[in-house]
C-alpha positions as CSV (number, residue, x, y, z in Angstrom):
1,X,-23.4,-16.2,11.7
2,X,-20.4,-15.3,9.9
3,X,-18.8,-17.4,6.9
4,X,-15.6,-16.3,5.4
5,X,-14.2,-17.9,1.9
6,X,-11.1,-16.8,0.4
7,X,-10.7,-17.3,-3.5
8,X,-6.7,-16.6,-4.3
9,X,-6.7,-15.2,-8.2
10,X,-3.8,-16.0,-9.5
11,X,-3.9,-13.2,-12.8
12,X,-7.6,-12.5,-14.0
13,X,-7.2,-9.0,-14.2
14,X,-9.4,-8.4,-17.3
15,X,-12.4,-9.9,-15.5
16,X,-14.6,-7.7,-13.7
17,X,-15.2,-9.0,-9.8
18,X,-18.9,-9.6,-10.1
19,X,-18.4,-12.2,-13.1
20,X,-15.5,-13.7,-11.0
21,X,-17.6,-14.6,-8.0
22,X,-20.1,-15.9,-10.4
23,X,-17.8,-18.5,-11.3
24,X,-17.6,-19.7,-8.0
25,X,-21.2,-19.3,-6.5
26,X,-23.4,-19.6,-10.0
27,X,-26.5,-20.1,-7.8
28,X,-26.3,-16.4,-6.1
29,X,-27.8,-13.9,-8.4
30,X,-26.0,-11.0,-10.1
31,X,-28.1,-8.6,-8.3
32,X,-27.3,-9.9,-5.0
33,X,-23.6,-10.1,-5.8
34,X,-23.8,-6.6,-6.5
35,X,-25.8,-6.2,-3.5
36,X,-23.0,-7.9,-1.4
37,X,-20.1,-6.0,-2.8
38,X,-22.0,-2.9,-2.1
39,X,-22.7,-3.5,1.4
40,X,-19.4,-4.6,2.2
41,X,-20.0,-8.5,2.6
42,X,-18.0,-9.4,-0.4
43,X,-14.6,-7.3,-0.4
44,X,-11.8,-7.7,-2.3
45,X,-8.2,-7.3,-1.6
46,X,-6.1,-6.4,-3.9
47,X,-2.1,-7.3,-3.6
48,X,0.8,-6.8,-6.0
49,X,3.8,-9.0,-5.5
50,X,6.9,-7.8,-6.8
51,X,9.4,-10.8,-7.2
52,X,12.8,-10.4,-8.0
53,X,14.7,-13.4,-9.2
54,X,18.3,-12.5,-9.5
């Protein structure tokens, strides 16, 4: 079974990913968020836009 959820972060830069996702999904543990992350089940994708209005 595979389940995929995007979460689009607008600018939370000073938050660290763990405490993010525990936003979202407070029922899920932190140890199994780390868990997760560690294992590759949770990943995170990281993109800069530069916008140039002009």
């Amino acid at each position: 079974m595979t389940v995929i959820r995007t979460i689009i972060v607008d600018d939370h830069s000073s938050i660290r990913v763990d405490k993010y996702i525990r936003k979202f999904f407070p029922n899920i543990t932190q140890s199994i968020i780390e868990k997760f992350l560690r294992k590759g089940l949770i990943r995170v994708i990281i993109k800069k836009l530069n916008l140039i209005i002009g």
